[in-house]
C-alpha positions as CSV (number, residue, x, y, z in Angstrom):
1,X,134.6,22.4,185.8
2,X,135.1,20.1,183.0
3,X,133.9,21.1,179.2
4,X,133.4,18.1,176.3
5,X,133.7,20.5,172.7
6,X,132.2,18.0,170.2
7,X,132.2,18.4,166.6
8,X,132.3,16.6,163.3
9,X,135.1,19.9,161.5
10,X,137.7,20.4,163.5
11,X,138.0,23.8,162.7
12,X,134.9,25.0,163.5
13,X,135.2,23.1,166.9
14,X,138.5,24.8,167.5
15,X,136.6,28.4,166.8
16,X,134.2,26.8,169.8
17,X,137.5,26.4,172.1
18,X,139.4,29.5,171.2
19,X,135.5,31.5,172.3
20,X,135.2,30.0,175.5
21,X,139.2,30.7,176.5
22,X,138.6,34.3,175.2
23,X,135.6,34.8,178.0
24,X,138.4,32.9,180.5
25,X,136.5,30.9,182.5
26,X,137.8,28.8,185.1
27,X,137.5,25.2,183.3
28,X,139.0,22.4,181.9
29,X,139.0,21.3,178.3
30,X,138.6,18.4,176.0
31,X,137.6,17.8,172.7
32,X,136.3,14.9,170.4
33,X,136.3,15.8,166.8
34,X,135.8,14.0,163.5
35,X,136.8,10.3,163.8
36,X,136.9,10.4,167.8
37,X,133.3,12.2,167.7
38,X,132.4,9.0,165.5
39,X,133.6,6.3,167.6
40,X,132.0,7.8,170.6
41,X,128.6,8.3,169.0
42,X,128.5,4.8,167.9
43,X,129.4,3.6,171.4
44,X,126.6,5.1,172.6
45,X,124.2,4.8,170.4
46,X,125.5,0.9,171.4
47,X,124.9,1.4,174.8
48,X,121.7,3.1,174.3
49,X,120.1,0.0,172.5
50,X,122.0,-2.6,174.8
51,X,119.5,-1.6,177.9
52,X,116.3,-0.4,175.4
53,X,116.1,-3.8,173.2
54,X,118.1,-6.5,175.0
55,X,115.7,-8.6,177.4
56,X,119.0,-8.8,179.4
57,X,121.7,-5.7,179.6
58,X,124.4,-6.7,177.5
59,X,127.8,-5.5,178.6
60,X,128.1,-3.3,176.5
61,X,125.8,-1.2,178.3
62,X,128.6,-0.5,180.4
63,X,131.4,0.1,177.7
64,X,134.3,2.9,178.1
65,X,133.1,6.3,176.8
66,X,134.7,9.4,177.1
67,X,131.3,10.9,177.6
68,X,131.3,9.5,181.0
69,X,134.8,8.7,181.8
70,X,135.9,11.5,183.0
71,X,133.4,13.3,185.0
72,X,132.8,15.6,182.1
73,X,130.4,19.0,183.9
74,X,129.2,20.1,180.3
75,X,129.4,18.8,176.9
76,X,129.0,21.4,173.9
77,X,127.6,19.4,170.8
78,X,127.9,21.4,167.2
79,X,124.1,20.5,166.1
80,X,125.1,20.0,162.5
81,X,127.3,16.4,162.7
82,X,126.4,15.6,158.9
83,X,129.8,15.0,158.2
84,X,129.9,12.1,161.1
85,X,130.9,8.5,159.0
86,X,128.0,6.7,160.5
87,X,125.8,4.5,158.3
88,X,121.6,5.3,158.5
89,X,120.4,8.6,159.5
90,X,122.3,11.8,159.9
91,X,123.0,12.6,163.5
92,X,122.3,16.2,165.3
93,X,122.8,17.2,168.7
94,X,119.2,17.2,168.6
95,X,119.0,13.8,168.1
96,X,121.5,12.6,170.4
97,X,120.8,14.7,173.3
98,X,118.4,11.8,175.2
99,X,120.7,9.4,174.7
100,X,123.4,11.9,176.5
101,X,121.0,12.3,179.2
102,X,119.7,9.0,179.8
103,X,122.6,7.3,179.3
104,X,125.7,9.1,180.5
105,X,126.6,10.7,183.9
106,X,127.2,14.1,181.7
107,X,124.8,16.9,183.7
108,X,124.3,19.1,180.9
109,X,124.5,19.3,177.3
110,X,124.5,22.5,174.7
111,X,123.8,22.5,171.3
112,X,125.6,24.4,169.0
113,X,124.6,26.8,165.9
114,X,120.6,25.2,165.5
115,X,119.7,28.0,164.5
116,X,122.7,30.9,163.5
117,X,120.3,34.1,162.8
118,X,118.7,33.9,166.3
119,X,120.4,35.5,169.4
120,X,117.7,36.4,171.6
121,X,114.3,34.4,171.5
122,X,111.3,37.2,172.0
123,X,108.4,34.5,172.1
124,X,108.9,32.4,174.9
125,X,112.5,33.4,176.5
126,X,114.0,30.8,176.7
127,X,116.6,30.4,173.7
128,X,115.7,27.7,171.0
129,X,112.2,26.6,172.5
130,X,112.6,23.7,170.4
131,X,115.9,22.3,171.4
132,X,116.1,18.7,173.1
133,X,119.5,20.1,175.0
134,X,119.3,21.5,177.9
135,X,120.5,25.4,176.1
136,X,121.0,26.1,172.4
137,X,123.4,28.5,171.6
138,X,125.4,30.0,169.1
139,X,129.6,29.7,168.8
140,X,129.8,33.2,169.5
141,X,127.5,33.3,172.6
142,X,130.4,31.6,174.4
143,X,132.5,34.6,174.9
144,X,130.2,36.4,176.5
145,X,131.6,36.2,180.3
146,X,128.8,36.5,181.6
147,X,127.2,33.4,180.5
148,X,129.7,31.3,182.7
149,X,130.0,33.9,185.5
150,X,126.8,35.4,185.3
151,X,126.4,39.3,186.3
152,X,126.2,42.0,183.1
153,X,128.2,44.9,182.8
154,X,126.8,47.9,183.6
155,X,129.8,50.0,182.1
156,X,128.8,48.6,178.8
157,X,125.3,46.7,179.2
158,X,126.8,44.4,177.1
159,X,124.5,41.1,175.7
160,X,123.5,38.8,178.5
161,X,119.7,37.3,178.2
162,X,118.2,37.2,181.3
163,X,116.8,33.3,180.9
164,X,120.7,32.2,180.3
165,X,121.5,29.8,183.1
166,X,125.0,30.1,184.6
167,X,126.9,27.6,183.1
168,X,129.6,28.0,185.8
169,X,126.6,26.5,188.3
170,X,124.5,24.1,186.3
171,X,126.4,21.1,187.0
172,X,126.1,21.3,190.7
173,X,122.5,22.4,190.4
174,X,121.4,19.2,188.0
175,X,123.3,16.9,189.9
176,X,120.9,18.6,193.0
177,X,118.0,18.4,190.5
178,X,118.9,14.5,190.0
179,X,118.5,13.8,194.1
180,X,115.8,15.4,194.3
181,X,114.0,13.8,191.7
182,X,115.6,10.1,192.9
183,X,114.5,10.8,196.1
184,X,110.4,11.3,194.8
185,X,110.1,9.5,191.9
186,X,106.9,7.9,192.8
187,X,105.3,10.7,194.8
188,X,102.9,13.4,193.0
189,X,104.8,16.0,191.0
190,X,103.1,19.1,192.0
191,X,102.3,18.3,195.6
192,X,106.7,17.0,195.5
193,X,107.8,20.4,194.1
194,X,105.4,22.8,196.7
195,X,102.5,23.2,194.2
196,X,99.6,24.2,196.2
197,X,95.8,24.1,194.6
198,X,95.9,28.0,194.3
199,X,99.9,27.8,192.7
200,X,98.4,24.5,190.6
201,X,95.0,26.4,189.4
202,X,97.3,29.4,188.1
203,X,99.2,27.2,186.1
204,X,98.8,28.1,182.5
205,X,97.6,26.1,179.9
206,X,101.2,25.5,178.5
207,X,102.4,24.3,182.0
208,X,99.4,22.0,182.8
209,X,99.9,20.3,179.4
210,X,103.1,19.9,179.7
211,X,102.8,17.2,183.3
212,X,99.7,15.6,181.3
213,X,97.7,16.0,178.7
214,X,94.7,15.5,180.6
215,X,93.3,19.0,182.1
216,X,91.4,17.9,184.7
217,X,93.4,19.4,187.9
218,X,92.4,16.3,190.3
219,X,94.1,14.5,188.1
220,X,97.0,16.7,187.6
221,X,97.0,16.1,191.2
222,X,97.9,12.4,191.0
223,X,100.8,12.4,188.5
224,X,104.2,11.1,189.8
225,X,107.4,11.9,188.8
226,X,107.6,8.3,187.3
227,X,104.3,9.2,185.7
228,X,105.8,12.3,183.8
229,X,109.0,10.5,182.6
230,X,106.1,7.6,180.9
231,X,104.4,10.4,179.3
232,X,107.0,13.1,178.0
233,X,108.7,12.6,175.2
234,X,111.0,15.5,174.4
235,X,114.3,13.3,175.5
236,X,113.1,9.7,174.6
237,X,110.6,10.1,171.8
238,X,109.7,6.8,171.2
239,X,107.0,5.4,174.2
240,X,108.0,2.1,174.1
241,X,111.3,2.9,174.9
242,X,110.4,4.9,177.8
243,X,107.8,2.1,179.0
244,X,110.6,-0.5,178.9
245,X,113.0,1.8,180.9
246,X,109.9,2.3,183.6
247,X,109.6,-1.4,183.8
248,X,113.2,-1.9,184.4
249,X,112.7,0.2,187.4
250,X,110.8,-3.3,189.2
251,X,113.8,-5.9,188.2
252,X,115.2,-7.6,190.4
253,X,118.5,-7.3,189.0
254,X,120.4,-4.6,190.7
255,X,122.5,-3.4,188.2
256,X,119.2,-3.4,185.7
257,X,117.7,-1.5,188.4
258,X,119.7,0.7,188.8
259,X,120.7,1.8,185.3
260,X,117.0,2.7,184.3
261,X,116.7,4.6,187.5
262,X,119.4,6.7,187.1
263,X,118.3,7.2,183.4
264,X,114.7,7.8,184.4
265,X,116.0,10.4,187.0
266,X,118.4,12.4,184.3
267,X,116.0,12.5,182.2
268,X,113.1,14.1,184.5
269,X,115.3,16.5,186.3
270,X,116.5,17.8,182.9
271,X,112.8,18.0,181.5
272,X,111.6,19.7,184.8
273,X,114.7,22.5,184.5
274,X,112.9,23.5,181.5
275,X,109.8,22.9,182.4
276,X,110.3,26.0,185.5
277,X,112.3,28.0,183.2
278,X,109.8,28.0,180.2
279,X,106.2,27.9,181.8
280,X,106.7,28.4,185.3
281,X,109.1,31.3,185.6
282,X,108.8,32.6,182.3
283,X,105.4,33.6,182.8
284,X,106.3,35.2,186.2
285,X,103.0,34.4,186.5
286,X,102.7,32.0,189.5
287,X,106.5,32.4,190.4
288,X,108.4,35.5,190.4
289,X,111.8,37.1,190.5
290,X,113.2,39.6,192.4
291,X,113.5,42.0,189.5
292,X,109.9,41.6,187.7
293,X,108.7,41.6,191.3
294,X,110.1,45.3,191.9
295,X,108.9,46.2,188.8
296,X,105.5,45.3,190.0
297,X,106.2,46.8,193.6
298,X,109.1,49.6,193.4
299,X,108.3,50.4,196.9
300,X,110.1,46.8,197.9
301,X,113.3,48.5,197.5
302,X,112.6,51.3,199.8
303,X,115.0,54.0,199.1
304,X,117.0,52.3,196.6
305,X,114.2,52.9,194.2
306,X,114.7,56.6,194.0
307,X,117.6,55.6,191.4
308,X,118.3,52.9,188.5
309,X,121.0,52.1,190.2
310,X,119.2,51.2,193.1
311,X,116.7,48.8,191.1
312,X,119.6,47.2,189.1
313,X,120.5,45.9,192.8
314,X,117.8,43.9,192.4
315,X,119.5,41.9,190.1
316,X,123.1,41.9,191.4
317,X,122.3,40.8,195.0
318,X,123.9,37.5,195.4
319,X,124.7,36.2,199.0
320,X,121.5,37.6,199.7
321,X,118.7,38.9,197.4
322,X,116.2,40.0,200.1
323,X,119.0,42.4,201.6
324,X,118.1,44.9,198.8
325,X,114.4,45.1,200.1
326,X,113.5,47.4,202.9
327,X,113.8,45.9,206.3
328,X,109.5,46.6,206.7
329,X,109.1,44.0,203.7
330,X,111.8,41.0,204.4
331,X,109.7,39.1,206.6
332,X,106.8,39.1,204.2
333,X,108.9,38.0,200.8
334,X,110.7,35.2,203.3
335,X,107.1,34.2,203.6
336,X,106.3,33.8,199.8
337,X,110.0,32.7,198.5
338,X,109.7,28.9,196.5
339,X,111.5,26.6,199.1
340,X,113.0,24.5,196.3
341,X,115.8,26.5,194.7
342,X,117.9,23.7,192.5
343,X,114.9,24.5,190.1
344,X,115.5,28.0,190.0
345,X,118.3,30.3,188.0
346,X,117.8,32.8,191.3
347,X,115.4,33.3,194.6
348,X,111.4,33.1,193.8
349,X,108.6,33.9,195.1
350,X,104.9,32.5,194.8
351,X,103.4,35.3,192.9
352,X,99.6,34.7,194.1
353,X,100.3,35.0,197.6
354,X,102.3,38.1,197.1
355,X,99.4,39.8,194.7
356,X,97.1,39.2,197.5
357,X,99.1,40.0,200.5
358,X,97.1,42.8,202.6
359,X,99.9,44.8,204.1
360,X,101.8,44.6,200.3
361,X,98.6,45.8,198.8
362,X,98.0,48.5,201.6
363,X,101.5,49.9,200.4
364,X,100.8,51.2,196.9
365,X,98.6,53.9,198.3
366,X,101.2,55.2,201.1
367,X,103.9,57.9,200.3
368,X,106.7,57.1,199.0
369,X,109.7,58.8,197.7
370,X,109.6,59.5,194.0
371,X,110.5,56.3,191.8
372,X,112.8,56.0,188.9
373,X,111.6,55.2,185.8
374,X,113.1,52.0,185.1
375,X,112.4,49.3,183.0
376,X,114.4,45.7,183.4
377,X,115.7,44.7,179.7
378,X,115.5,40.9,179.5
379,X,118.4,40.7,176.6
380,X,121.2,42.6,179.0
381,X,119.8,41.7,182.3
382,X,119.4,45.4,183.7
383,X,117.2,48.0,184.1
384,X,117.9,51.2,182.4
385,X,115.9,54.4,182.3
386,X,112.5,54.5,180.2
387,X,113.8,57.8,178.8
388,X,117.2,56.8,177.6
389,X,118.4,56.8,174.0
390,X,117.4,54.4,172.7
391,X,114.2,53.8,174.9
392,X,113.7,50.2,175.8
393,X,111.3,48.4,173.3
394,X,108.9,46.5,174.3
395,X,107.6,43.0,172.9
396,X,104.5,40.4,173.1
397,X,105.7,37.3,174.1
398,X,103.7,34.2,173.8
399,X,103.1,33.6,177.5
400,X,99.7,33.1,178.5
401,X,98.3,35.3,181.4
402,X,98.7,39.4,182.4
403,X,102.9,39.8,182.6
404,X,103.3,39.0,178.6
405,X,104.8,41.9,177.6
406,X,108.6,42.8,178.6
407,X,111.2,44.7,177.2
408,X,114.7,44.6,175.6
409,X,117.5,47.5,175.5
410,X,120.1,46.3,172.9
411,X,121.3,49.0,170.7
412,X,121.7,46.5,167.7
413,X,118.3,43.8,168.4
414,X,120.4,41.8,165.4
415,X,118.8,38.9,165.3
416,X,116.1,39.0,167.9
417,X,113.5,36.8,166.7
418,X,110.9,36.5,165.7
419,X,111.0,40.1,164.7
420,X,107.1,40.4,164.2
421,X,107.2,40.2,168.4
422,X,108.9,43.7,168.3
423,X,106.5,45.4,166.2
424,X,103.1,44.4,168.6
């Protein structure tokens, strides 16, 4: 895995290096600070404009950049790059992070240091809700092993959020996101990514607004990937732009062509990604993991829910999640899991068909052996006893729709925000 550290201060893009080698990943390194930074920014800022306002792509649209030179996995971008020489307006990783996307072979970017005071997001869990990147993070947060490696520690339960990708895998899983999104650009959205009408109409507001602004599900229905790319504008915020690109998808120049399709394709897969992990499995509403499913039905894990330990395998099963479910319950899950797993951190399952599955339902009212009292702590990704000390605490998020209220178990909550969220 290769890692782009960009910065405008040396120094403080040094302090990012010296925290990812002190969680010792297995990856490679490079770095662009100050004037490098600068030179690289304008080239692709050139770029950028060479295939947006030129009636024919200039070659400069294909111009050496380190950005995509060297088959760079992940590029960390320090938000605040004030201190770039540039003429016009300041640059942020914020601002640059379509142009990254649309316009480089770079998978994924992370901001850096947006926002400093926040280290766990309680409103909609999924870090800076805000960002344009694909993750915003703080310098610190990348010494945490278990952000490249995934898997907490259960010696120490140390800080791991539960919606933190695993940056070890999000290369290979963009570049999966990117095929699959090439290969049904023009094909409707929903219908492409297994969306039935039942897993459509329990869509929440958020989610439905987010493929178009028009609520009617019929037409929700009809829009194409294509459509989505015309119509979002979190990467590429200006619609001409993003018009422009679209048309350049009907050129008859090939190389035209394909630039805009690959930029049309980075840009969806990357809006999509958060698209499932903000309003589709965040909710858990319409798809479900394997450990807010067993905290709906503890009697999925059989006998392994007599102890914490046994629910906390839940979220450590790799190879195979389903093997921690009783044999009597396998087949039905299989059933119910989302076929399409690039857009997922870990296995899901479609949540309505589960909450109305007869035999499931028939189960709460057997015997079973006694359960533990456990309660799964998004901001250390286990469960841990409700009677420990410190109990959990629970918080309101901001989803929409009955599974709004989760918990945390962090001894410290420093910076867990915004705070009001713990008090509800």
């Amino acid at each position: 895995m290769k890692i782009l550290i960009c910065d405008d201060e040396r120094d403080r893009g040094e302090k990012a290096l010296q925290e990812i080698m002190a969680s010792k990943p297995d990856v490679q390194v490079e770095c662009l600070f100050e004037d490098d930074l600068k030179n690289e920014v304008e080239g692709l800022v050139e770029r950028g404009r060479a295939v947006l306002d030129e009636p024919k792509m200039s070659s400069s649209s294909n111009g050496a950049l380190v950005f995509d030179g060297r088959e760079i996995d992940l590029v960390i971008l320090d938000n605040n790059l004030t201190k770039l020489r540039i003429h016009g307006a300041r640059h942020t990783a914020e601002a640059l992070a379509g142009y990254i996307r649309a316009f480089t072979r770079i998978p994924y970017v992370v901001s850096l240091n947006k926002n400093p005071q926040t280290n766990f997001d309680l409103r909609f869990l999924v870090g800076d809700y805000e960002t344009r990147t694909d993750l915003a993070l703080n310098t610190g947060h990348l010494g945490i092993q278990g952000l490249w490696t995934g898997g907490s520690d259960p010696e120490t339960e140390s800080f791991l959020p539960w919606y933190w990708p695993v940056l070890k895998t999000v290369p290979t899983q963009r570049r999966c996101q990117e095929q699959f999104v090439e290969s049904h650009l023009k094909d409707p959205l929903l219908e492409g990514l297994g969306f039935g009408e039942e897993e459509t109409a329990r869509l929440g507001r958020r989610a439905k607004g987010a493929i178009s602004a028009d609520a009617d599900e019929t037409a929700l229905a009809q829009v194409t990937f294509l459509d989505y790319f015309k119509t979002s504008c979190r990467s590429l915020p200006i619609a001409v732009e993003r018009d422009r690109l679209a048309g350049l998808l009907e050129r008859d120049e090939l190389q035209m062509r394909e630039t805009a399709t690959k930029a049309v394709v980075r840009v969806v897969a990357a809006e999509l990604d958060r698209w499932f992990r903000r309003d589709v499995v965040g909710p858990q509403a319409v798809l479900v993991d394997l450990p807010h499913l067993v905290s709906r039905m503890p009697f999925l894990l059989g006998e392994n829910a007599a102890t914490v330990e046994g629910w906390n395998s839940a979220v450590e099963a790799s190879s195979d999640p389903l093997e921690v479910v009783a044999e009597c319950f396998r087949e039905h899950l299989r059933e119910a899991a989302f076929p399409h797993d690039c857009w997922t951190k870990v296995p899901c399952f479609w949540w309505p068909r589960l909450k109305e599955h007869e035999k499931l339902n028939a189960s709460f009212f057997e015997e079973h052996p006694r359960w533990a009292d456990a309660l799964f702590c998004e901001d250390i990704s286990r469960f841990r006893p409700a009677e420990s000390e410190p109990p959990p605490m629970e918080f309101a998020t901001e989803f929409e729709g009955a599974w709004s209220r989760r918990h945390v178990g962090h001894r410290s909550r420093r910076g867990y925000t915004p705070a009001s969220r713990l008090a509800v």
